[in-house]
MDTraj code that builds the backbone (N, CA, C; nanometers):
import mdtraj as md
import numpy as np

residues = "UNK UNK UNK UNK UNK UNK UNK UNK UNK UNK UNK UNK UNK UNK UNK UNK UNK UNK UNK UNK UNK UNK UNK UNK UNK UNK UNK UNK UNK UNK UNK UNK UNK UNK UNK UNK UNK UNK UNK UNK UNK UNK UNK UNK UNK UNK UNK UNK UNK UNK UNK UNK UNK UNK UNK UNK UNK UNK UNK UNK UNK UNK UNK UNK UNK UNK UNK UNK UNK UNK UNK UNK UNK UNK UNK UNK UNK UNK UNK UNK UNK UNK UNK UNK UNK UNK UNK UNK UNK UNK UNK UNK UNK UNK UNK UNK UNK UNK UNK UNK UNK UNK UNK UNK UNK UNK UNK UNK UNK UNK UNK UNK UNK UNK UNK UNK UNK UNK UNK UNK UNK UNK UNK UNK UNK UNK UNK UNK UNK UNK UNK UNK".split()
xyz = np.array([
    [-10.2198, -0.4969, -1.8433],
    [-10.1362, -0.6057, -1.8896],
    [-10.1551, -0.7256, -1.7977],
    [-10.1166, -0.8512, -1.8802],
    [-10.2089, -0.9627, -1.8574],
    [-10.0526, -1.0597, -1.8268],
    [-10.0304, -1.0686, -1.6574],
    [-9.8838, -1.1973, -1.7246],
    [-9.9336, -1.3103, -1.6308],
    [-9.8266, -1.3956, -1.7073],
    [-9.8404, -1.5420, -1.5982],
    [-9.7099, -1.5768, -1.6172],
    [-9.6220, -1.6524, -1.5456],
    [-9.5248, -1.7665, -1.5318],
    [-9.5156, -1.9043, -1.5437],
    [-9.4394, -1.9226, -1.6352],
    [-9.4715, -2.0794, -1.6299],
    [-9.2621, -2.1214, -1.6233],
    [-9.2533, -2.2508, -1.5199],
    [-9.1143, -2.2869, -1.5373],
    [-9.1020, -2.4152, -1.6208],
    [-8.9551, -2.3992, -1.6783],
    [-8.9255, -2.5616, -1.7550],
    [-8.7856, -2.5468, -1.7319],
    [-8.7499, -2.7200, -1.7434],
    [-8.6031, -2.7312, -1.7050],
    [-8.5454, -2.7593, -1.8725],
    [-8.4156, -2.7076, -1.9227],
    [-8.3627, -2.7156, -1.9994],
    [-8.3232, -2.8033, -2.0161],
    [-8.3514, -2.9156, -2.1044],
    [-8.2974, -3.0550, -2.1299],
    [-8.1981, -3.0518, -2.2375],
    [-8.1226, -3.1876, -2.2389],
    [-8.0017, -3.1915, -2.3073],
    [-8.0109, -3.1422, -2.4575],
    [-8.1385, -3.1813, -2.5255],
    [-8.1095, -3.2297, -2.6747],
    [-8.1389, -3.0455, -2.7330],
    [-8.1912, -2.9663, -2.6201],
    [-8.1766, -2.8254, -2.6402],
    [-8.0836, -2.7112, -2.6446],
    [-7.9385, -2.7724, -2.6141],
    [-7.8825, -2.7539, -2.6077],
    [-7.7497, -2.7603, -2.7415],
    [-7.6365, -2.6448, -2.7441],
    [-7.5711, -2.6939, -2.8318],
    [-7.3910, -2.7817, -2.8082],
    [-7.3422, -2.7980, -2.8424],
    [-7.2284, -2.8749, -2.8332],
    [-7.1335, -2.7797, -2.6666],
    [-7.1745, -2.6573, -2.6790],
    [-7.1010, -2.5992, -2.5184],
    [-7.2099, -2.6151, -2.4386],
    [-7.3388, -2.6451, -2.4193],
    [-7.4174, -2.6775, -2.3363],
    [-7.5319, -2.5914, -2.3211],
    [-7.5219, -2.4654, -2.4087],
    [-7.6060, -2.3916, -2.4191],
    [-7.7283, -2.3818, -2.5051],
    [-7.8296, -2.3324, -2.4785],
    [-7.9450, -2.3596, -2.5125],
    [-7.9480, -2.2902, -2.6603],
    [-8.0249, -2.3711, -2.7024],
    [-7.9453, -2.2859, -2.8928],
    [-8.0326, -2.2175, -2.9094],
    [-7.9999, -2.1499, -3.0132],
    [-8.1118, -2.0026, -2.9939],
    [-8.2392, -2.0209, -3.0780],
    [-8.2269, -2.1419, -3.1388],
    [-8.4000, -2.1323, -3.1801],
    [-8.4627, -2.1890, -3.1197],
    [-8.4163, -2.2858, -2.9936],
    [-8.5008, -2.3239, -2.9481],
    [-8.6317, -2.2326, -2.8277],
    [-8.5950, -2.1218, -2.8357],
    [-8.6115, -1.9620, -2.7555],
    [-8.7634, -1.9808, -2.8138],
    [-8.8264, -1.9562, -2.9498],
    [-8.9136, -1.9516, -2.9700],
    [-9.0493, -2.0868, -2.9230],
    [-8.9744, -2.1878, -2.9212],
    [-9.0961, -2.2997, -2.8453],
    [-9.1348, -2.2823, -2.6931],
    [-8.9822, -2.1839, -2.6324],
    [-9.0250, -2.1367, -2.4471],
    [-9.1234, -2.0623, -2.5092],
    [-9.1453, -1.9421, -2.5813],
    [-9.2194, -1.8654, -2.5892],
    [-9.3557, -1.9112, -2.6185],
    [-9.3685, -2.0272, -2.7102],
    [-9.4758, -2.0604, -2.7090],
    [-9.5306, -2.1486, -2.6044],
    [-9.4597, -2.2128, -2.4689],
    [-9.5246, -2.2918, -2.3996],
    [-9.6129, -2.1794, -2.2752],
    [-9.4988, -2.0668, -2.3251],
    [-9.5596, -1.9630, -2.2403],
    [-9.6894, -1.9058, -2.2642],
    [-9.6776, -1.8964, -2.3943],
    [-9.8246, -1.8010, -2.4338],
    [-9.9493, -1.9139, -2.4312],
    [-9.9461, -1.9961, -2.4457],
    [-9.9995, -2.1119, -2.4727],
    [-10.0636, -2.1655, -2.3182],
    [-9.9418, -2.1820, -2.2026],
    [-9.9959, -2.1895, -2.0889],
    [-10.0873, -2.0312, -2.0075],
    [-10.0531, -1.9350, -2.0953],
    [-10.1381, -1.8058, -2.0654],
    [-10.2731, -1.8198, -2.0847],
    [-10.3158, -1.8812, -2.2301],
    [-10.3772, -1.8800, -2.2702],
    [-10.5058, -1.9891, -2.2075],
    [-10.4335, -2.0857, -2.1907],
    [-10.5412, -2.1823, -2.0641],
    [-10.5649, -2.1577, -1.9674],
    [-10.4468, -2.0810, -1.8480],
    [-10.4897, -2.0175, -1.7882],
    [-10.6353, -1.9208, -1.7413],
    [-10.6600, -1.8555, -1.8946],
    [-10.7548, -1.7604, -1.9245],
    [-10.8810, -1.8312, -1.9480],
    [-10.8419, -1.9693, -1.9961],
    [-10.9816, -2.0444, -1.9806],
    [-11.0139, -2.1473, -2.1456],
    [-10.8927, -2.0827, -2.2232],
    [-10.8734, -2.1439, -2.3474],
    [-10.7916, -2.1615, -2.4232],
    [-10.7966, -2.3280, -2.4739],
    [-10.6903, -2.3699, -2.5350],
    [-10.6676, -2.3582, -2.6677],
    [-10.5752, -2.3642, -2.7532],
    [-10.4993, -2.3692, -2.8670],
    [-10.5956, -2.4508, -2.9640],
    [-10.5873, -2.6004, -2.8986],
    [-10.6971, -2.6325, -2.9461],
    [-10.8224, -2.6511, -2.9503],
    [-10.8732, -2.6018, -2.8438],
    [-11.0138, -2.5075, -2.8648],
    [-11.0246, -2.4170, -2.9575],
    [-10.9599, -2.3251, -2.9638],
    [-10.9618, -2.2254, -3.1109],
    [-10.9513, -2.2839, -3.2205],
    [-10.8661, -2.4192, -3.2366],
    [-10.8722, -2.4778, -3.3128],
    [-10.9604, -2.5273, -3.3918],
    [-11.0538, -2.6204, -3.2972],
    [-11.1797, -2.6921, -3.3192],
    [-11.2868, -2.5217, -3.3344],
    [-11.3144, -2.4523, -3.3209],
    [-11.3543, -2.3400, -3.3334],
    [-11.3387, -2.2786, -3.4856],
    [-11.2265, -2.3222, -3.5372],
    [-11.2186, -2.2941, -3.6648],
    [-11.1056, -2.1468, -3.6884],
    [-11.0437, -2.1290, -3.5788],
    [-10.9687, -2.0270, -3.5727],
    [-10.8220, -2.0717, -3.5302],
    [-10.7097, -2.0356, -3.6206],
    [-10.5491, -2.0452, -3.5963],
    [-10.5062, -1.9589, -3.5847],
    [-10.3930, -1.9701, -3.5137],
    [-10.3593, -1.8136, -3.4681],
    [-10.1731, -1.8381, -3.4876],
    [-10.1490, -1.8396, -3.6350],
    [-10.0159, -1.7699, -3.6401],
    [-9.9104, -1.6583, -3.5941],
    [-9.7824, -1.7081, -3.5590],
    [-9.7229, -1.6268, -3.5021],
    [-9.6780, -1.5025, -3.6631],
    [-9.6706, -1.3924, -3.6529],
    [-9.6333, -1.3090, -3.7911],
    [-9.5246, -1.2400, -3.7366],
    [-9.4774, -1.2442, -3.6204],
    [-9.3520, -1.1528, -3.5984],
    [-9.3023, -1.1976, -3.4596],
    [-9.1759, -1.2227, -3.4415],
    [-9.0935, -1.2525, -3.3469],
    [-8.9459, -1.1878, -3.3497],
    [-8.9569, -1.0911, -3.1728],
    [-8.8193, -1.0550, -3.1870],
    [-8.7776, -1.0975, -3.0742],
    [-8.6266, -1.1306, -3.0579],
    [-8.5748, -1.1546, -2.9057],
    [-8.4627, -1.0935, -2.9123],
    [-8.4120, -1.0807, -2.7703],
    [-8.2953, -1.0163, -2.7370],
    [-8.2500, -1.0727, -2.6308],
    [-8.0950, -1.1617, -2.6631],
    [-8.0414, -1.2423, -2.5952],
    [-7.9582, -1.1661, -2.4930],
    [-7.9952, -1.1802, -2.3575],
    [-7.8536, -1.0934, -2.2795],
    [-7.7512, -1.1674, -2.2103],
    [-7.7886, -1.3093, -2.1811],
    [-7.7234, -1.4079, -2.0838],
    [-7.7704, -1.5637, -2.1315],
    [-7.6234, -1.6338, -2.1524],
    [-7.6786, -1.7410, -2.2341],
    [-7.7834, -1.8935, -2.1032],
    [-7.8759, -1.9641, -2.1599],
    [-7.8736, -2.0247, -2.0590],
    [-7.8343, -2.1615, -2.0895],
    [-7.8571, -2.2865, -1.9837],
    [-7.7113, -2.3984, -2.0019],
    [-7.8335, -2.5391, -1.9351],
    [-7.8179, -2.6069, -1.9495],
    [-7.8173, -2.7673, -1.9832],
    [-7.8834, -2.7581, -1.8309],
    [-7.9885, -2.8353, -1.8151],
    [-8.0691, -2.8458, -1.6776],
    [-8.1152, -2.7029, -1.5651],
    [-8.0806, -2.6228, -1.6575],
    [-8.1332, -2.4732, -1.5634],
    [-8.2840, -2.5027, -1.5894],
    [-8.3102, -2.4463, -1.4450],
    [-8.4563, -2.4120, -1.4642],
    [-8.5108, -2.2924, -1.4567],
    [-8.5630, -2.2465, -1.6171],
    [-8.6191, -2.1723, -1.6192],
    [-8.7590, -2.0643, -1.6702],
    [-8.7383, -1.9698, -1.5493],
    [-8.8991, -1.8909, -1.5300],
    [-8.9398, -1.7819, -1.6205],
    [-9.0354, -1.8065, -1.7309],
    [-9.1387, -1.7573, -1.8642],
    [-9.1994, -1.6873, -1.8153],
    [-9.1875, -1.5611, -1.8227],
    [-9.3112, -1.4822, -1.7694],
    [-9.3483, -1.4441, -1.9683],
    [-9.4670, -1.4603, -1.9169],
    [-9.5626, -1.4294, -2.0187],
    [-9.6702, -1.3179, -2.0361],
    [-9.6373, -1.2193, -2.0454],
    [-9.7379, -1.0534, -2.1037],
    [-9.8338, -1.0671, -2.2129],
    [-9.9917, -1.0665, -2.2021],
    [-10.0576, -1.0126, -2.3122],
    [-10.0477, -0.8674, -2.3057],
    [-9.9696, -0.7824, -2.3954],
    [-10.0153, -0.6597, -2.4009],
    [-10.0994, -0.5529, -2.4773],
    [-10.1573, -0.6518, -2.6048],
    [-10.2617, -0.6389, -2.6431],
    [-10.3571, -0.7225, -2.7254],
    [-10.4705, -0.7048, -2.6907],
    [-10.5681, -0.7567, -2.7952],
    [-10.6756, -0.7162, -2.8955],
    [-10.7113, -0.6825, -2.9659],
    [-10.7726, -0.6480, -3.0632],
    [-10.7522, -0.6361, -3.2106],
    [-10.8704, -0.5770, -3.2756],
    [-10.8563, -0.6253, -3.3987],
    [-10.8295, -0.7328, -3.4922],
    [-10.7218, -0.8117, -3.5006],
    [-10.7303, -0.9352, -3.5979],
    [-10.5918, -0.9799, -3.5054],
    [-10.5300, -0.9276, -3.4311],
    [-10.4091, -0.9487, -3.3194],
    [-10.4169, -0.9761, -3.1534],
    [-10.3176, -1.0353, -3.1342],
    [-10.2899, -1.0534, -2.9970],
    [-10.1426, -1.0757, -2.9856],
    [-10.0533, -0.9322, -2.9107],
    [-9.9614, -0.9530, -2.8566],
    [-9.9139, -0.9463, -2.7188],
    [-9.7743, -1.0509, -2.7201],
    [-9.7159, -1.0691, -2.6270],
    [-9.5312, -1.0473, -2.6004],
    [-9.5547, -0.9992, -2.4510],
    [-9.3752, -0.9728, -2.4327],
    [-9.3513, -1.0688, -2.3436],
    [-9.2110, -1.1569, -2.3136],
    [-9.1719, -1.2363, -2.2643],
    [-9.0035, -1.2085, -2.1704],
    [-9.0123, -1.2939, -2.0671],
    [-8.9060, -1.2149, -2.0246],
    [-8.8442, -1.3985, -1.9743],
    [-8.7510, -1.4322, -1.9965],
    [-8.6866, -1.5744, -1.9235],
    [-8.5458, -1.5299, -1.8169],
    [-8.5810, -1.5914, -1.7141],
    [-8.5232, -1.5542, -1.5962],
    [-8.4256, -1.7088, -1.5346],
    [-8.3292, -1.7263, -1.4958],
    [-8.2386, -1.8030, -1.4584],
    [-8.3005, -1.8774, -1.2528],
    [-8.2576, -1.9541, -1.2381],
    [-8.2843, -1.9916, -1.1027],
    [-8.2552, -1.8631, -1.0072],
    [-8.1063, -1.7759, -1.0553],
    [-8.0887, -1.7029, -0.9767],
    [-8.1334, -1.5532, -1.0174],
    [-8.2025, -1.5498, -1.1074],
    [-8.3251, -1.4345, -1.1207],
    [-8.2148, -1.3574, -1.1950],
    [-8.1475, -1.4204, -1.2804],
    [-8.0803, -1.3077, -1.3989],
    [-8.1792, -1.3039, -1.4756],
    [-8.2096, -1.2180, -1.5587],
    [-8.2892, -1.1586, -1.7054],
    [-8.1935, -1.2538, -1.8284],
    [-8.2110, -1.3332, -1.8798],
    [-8.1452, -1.4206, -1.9673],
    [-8.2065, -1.3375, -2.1217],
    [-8.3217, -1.3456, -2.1364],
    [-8.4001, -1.3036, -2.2825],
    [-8.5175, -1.2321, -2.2614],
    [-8.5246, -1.1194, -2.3642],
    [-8.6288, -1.0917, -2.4041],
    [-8.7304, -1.1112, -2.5100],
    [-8.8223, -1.1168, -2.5578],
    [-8.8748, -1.1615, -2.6538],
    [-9.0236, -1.0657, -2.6791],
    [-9.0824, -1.0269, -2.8130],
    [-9.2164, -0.9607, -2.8458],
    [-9.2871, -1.0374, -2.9649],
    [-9.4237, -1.0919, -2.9609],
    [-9.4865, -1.1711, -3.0918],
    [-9.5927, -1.1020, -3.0899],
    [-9.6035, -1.0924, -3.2146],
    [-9.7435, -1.0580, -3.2632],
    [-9.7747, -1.2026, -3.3715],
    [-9.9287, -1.2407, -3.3166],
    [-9.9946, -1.3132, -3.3443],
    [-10.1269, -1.2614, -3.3947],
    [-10.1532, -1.3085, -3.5335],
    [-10.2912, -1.3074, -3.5794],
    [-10.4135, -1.3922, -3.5904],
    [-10.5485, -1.3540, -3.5491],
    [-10.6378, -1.4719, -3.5574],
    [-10.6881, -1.4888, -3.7217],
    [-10.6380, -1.6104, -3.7436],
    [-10.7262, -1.6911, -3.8804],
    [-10.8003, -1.7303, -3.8890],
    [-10.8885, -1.7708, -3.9982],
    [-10.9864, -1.8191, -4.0122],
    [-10.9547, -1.9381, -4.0767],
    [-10.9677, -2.0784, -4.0487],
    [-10.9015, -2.2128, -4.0744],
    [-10.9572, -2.2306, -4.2344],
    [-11.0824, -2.1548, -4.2404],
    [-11.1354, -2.2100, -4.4002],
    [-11.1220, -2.1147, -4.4918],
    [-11.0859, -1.9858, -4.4607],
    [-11.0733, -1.8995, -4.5908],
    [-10.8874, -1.8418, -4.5853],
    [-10.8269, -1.8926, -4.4321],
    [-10.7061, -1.8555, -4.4804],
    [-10.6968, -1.7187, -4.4471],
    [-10.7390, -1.6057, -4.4381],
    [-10.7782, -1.4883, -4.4026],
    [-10.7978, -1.4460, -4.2542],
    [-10.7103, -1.3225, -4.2188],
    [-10.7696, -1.2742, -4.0421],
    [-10.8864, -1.2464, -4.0511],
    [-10.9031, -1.2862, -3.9097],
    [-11.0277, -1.2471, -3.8805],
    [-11.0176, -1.1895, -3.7220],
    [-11.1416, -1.1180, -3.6435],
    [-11.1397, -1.0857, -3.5761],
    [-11.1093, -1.1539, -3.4659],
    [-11.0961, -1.0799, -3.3501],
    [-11.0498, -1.1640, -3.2113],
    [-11.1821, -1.2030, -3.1875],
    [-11.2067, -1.3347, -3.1329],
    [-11.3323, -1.4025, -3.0837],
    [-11.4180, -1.3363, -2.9671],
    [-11.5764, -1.3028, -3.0372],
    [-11.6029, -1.2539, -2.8799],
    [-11.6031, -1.3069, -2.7439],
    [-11.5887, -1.4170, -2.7382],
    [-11.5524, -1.5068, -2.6135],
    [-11.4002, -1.5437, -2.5776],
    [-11.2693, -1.4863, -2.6440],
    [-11.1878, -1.4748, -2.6041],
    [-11.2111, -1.3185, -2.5571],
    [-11.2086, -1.2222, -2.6292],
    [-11.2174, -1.0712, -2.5673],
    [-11.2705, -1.1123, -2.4335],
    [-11.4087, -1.1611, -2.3881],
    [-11.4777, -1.1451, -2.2393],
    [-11.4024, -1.2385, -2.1344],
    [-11.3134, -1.3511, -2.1721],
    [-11.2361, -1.4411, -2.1233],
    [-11.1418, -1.3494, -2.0589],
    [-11.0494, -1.2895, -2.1212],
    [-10.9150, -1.2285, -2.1046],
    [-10.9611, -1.1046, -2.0602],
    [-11.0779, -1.0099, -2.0336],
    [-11.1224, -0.8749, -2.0538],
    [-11.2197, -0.9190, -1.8937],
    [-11.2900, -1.0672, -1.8879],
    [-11.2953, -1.0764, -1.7295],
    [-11.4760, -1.0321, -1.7423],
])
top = md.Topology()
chain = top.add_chain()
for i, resn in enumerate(residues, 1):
    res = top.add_residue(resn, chain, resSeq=i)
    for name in ("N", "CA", "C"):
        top.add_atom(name, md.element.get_by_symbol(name[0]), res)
traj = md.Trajectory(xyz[None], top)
């Protein structure tokens, strides 16, 4: 298993009328996470892009344990825990300044093919990227 961290501070307009971070906005941490994983590894979003490959999210679950609030900053750890076949998933964990467990989160993402609409396999140059 494959993680990285990335931090962000919770800004106002993410928030709801008690100051708390509303709960859909949960899924865009997740994606700055997987997303900064993913460059990390050596490639971007839109590199796959221009490549001719999209990679939809097809399943998202989270599990809220601790709400978080208006200027916290907080730490994305980001898990590939697998890759292959026409998928790539990830588990996510968001952590508070003072290292509470706030959320959990699991996506499965599929690779597309931009012109037929259809999965397709994981790229052989992402596999050797992430595989090292």
């Amino acid at each position: 298993m494959q993680q990285d961290t990335i931090k962000v501070r919770v800004r106002y307009a993410e928030t709801d009328q008690m100051g708390v971070v509303y709960h859909g906005n949960y899924a865009q941490y997740f994606e700055m996470g997987r997303v900064e994983w993913l460059r990390n590894k050596g490639i971007s979003y839109k590199e796959l892009e221009m490549q001719g490959i999209m990679l939809p999210v097809v399943s998202l679950h989270m599990n809220y344990k601790k709400p978080a609030y208006y200027d916290d900053e907080l730490s994305i750890v980001t898990t590939m825990i697998y890759l292959g076949g026409v998928k790539i998933e990830f588990n996510y964990e968001i952590f508070n300044e003072q290292g509470d467990l706030l959320t959990t989160a699991h996506t499965v993402l599929v690779f597309v093919d931009m012109k037929t609409k259809r999965p397709t396999a994981v790229p052989d140059f992402l596999m050797k990227l992430v595989n090292g």
